[in-house]
PDB file of N, CA, C and O in Angstrom:
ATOM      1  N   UNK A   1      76.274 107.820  88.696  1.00  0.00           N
ATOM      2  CA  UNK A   1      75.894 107.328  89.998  1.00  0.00           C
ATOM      3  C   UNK A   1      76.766 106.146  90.405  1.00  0.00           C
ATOM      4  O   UNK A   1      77.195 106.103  91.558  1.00  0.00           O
ATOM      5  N   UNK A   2      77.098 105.036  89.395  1.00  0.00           N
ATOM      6  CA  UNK A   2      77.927 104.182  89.314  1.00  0.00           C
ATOM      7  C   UNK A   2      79.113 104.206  90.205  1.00  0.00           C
ATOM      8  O   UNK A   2      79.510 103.362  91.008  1.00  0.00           O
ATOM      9  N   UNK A   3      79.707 105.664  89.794  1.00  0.00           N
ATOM     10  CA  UNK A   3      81.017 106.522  89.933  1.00  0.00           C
ATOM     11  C   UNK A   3      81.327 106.533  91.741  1.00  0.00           C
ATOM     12  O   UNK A   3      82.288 106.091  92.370  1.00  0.00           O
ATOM     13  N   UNK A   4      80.233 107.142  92.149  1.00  0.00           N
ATOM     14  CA  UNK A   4      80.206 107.928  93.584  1.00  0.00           C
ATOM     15  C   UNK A   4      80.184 106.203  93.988  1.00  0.00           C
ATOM     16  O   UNK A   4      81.045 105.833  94.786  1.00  0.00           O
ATOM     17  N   UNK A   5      79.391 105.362  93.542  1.00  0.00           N
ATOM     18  CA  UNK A   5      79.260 104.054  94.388  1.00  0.00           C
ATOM     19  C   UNK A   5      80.506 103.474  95.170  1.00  0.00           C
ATOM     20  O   UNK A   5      80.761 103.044  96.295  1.00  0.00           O
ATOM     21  N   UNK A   6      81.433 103.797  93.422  1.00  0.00           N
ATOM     22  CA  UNK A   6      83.111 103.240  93.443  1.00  0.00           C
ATOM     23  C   UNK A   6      83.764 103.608  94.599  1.00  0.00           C
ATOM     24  O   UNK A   6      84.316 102.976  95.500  1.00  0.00           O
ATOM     25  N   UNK A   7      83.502 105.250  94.275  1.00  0.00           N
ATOM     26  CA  UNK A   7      84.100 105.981  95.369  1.00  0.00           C
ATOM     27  C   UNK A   7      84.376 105.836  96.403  1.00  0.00           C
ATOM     28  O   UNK A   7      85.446 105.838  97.012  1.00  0.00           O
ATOM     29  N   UNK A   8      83.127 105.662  96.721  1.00  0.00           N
ATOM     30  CA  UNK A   8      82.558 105.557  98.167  1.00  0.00           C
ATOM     31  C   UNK A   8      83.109 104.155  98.777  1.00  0.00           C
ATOM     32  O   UNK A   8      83.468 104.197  99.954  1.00  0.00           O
ATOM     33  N   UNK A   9      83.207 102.950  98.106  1.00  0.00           N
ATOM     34  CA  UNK A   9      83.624 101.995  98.099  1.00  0.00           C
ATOM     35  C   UNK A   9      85.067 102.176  98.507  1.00  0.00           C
ATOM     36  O   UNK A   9      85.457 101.898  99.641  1.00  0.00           O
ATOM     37  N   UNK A  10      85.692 102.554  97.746  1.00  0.00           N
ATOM     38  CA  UNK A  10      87.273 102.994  97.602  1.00  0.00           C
ATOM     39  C   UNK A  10      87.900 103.402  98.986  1.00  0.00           C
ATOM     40  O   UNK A  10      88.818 103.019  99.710  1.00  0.00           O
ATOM     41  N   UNK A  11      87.026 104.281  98.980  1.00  0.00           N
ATOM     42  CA  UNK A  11      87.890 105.426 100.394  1.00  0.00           C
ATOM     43  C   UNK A  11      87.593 104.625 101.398  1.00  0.00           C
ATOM     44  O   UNK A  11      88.398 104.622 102.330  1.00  0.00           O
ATOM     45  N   UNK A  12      86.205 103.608 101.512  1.00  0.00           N
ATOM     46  CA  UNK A  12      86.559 102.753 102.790  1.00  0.00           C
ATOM     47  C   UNK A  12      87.282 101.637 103.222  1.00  0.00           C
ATOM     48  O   UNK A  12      87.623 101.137 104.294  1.00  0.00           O
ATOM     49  N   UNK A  13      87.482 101.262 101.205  1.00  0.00           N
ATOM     50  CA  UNK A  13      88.620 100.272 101.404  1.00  0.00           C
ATOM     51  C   UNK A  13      89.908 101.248 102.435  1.00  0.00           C
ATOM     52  O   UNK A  13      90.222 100.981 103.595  1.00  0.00           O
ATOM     53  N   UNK A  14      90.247 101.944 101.911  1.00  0.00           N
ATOM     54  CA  UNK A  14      91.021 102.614 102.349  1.00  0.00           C
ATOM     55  C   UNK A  14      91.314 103.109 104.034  1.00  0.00           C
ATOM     56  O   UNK A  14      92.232 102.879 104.822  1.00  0.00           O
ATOM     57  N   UNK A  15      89.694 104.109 104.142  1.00  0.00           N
ATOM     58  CA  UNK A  15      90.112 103.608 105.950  1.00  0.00           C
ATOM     59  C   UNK A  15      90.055 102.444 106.653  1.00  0.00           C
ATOM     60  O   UNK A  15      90.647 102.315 107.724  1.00  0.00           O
ATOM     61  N   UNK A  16      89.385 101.564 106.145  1.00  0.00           N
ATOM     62  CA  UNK A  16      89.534  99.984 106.521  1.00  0.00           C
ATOM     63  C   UNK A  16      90.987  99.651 106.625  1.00  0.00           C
ATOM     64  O   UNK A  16      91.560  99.256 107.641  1.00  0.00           O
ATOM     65  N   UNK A  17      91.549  99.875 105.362  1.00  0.00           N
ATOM     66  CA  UNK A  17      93.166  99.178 105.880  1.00  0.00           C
ATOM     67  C   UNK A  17      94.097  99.947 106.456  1.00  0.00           C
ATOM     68  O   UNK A  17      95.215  99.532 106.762  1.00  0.00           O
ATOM     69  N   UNK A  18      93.631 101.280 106.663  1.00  0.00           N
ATOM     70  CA  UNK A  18      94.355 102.020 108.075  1.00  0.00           C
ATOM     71  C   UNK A  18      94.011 101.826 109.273  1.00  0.00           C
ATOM     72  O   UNK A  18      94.692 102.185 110.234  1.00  0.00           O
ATOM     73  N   UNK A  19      92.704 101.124 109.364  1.00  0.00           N
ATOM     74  CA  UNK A  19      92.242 100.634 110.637  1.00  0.00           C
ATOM     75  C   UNK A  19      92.732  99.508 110.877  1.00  0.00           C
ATOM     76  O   UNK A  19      93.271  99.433 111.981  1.00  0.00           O
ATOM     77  N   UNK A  20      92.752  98.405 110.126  1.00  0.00           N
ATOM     78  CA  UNK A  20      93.226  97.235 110.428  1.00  0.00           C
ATOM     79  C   UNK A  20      94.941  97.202 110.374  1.00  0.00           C
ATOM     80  O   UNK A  20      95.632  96.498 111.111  1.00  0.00           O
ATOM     81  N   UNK A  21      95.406  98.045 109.423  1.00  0.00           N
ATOM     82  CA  UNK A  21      96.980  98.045 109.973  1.00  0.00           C
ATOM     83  C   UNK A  21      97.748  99.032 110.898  1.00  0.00           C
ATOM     84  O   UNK A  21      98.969  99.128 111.024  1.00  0.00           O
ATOM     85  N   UNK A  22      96.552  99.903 111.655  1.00  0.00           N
ATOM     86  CA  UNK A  22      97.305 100.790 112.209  1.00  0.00           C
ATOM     87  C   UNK A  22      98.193 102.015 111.374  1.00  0.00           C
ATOM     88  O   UNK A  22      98.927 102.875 111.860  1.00  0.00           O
ATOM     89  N   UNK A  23      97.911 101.811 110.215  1.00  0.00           N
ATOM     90  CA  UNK A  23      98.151 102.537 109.270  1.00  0.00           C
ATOM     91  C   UNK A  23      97.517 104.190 109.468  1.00  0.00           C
ATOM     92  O   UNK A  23      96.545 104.532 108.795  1.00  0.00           O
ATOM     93  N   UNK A  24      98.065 104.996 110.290  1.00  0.00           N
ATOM     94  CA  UNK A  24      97.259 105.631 110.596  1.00  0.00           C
ATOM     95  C   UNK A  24      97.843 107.329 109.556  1.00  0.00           C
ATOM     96  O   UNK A  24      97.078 108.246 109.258  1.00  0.00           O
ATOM     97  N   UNK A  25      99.157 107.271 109.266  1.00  0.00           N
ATOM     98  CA  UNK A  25      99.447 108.220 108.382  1.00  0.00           C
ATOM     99  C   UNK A  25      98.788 108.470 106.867  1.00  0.00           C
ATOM    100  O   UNK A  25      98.886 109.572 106.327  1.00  0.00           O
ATOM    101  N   UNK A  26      98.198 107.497 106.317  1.00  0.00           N
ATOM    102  CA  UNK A  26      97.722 107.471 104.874  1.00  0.00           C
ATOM    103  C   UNK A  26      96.263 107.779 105.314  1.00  0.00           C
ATOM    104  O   UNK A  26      95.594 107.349 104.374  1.00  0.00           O
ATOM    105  N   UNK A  27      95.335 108.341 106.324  1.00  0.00           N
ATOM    106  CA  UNK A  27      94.287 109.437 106.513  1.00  0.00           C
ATOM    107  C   UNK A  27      94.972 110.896 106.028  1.00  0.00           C
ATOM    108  O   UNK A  27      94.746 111.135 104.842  1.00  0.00           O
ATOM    109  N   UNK A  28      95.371 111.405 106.380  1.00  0.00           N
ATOM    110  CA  UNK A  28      95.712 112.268 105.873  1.00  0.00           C
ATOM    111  C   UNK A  28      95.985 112.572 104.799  1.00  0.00           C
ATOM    112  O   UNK A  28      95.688 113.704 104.420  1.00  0.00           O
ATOM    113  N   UNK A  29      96.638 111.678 103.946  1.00  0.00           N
ATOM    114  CA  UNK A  29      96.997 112.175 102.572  1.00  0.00           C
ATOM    115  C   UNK A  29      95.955 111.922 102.189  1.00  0.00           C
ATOM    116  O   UNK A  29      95.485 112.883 101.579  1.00  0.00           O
ATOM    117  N   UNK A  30      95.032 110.728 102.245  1.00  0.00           N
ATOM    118  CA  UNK A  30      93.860 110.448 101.695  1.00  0.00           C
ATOM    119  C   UNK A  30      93.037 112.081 101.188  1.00  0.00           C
ATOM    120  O   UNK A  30      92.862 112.594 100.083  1.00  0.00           O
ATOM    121  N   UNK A  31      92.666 112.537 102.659  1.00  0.00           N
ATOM    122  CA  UNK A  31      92.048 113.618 102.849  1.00  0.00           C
ATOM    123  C   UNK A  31      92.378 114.850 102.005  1.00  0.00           C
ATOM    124  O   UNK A  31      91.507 115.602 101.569  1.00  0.00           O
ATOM    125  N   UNK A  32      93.916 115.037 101.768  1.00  0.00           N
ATOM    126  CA  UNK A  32      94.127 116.175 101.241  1.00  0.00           C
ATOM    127  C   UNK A  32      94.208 115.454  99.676  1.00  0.00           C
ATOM    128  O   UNK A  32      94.447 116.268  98.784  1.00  0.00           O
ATOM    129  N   UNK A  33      94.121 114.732  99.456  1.00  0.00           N
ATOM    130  CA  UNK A  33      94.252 114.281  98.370  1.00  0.00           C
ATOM    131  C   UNK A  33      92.552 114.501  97.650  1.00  0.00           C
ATOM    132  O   UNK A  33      92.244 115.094  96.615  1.00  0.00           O
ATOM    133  N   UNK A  34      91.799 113.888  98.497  1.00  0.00           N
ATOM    134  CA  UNK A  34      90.338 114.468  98.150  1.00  0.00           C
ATOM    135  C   UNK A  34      89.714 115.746  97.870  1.00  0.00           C
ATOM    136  O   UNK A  34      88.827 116.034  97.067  1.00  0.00           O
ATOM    137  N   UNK A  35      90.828 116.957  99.290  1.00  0.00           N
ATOM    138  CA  UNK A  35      90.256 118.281  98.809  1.00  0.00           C
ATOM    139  C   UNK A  35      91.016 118.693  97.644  1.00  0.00           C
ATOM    140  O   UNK A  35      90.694 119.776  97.155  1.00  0.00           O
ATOM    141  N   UNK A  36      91.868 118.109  97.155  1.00  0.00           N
ATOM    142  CA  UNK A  36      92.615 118.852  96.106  1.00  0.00           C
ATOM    143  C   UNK A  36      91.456 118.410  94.670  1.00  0.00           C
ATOM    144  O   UNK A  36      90.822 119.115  93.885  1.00  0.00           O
ATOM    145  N   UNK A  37      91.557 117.302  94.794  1.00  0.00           N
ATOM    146  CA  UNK A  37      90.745 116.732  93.537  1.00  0.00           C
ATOM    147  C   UNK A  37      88.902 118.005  93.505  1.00  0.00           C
ATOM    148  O   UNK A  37      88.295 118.627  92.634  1.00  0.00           O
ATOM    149  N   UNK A  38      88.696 117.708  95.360  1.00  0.00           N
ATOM    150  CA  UNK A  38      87.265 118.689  94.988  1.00  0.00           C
ATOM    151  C   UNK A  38      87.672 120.313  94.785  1.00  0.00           C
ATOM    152  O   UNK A  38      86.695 121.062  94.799  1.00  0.00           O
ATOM    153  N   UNK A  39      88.870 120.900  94.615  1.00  0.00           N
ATOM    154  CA  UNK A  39      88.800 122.045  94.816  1.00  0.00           C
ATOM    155  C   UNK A  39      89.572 122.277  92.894  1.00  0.00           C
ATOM    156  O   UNK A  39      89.400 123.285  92.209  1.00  0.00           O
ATOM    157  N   UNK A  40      90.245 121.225  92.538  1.00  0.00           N
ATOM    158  CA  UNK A  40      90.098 121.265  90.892  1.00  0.00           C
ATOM    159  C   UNK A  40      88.624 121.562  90.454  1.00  0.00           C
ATOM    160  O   UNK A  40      88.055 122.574  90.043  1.00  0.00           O
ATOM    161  N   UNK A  41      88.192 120.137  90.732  1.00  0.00           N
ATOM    162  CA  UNK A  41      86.536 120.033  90.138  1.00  0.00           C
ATOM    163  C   UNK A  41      85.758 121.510  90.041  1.00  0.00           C
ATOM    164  O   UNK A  41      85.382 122.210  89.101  1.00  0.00           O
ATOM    165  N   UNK A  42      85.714 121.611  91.362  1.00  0.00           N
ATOM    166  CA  UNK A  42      85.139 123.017  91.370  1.00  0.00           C
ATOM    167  C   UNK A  42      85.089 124.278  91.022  1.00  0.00           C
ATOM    168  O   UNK A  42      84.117 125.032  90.988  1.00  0.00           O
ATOM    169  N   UNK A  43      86.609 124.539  90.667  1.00  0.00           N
ATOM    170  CA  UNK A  43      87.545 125.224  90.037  1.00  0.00           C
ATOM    171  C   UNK A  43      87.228 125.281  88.313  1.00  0.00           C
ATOM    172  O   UNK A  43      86.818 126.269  87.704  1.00  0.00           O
ATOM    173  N   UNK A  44      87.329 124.850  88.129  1.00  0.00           N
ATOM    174  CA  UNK A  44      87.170 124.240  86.508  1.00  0.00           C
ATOM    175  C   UNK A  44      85.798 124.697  86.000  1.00  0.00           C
ATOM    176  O   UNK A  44      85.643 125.125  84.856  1.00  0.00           O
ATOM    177  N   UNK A  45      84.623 124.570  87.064  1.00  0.00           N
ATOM    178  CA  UNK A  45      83.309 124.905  86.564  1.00  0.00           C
ATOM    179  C   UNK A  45      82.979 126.257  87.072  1.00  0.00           C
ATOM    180  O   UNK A  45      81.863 126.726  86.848  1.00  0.00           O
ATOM    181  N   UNK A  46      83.754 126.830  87.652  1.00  0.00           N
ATOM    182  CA  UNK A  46      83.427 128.200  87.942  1.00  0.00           C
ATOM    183  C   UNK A  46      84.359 129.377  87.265  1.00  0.00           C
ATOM    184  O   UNK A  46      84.304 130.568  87.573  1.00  0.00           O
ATOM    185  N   UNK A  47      85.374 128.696  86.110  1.00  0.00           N
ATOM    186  CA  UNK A  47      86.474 129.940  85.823  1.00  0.00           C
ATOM    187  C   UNK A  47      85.846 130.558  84.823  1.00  0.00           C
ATOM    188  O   UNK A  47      86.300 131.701  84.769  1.00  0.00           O
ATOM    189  N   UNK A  48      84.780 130.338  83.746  1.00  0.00           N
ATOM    190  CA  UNK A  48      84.657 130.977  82.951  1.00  0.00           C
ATOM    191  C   UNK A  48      83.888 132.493  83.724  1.00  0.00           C
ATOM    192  O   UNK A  48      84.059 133.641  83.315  1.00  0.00           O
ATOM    193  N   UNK A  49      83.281 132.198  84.574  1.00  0.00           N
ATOM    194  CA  UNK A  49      82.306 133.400  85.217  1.00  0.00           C
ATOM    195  C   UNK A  49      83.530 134.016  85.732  1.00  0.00           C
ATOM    196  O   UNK A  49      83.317 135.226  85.645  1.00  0.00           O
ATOM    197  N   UNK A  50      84.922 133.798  86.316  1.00  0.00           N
ATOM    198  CA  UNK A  50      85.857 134.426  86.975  1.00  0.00           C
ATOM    199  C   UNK A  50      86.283 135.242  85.684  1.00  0.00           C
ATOM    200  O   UNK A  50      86.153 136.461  85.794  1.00  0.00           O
ATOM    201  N   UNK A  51      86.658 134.876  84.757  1.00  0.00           N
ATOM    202  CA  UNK A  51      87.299 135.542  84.030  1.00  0.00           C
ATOM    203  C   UNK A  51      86.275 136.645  83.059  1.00  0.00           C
ATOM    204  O   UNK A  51      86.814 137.571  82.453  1.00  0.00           O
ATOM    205  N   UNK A  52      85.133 136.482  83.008  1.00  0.00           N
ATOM    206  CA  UNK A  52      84.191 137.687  82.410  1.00  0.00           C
ATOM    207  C   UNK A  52      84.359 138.920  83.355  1.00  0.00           C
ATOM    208  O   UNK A  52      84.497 140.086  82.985  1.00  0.00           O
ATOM    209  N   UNK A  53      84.314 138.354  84.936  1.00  0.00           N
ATOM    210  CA  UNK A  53      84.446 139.652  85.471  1.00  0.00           C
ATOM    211  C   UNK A  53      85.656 140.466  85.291  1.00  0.00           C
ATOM    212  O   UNK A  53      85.495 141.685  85.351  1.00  0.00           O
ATOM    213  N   UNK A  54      86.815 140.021  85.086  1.00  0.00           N
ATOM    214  CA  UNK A  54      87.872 140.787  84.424  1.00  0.00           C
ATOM    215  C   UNK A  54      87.546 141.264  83.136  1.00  0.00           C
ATOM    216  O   UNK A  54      88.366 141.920  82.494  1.00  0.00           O
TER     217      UNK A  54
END
């Protein structure tokens, strides 16, 4: 729970200092940077069922 707190913390540091510097290109990577990490995660806990069906 700790974890998500960080998180959550993190990423607004983050749009915070794209807001305050006009920093407006590092949203994006942010973003894809997040779905990549959730689409590992997710990935990872669903391969063993992928691969029985083969």
């Amino acid at each position: 729970m700790r974890f998500l707190k960080y998180l959550g913390r993190l990423i607004g540091e983050f749009f915070s200092f794209a807001l305050q510097n006009k920093a407006w290109w590092i949203v994006p990577i942010i973003l894809v940077l997040l779905l990549i990490a959730v689409v590992v995660i997710s990935g990872s806990g669903i391969a063993p069922f992928i691969y029985t069906l083969f």
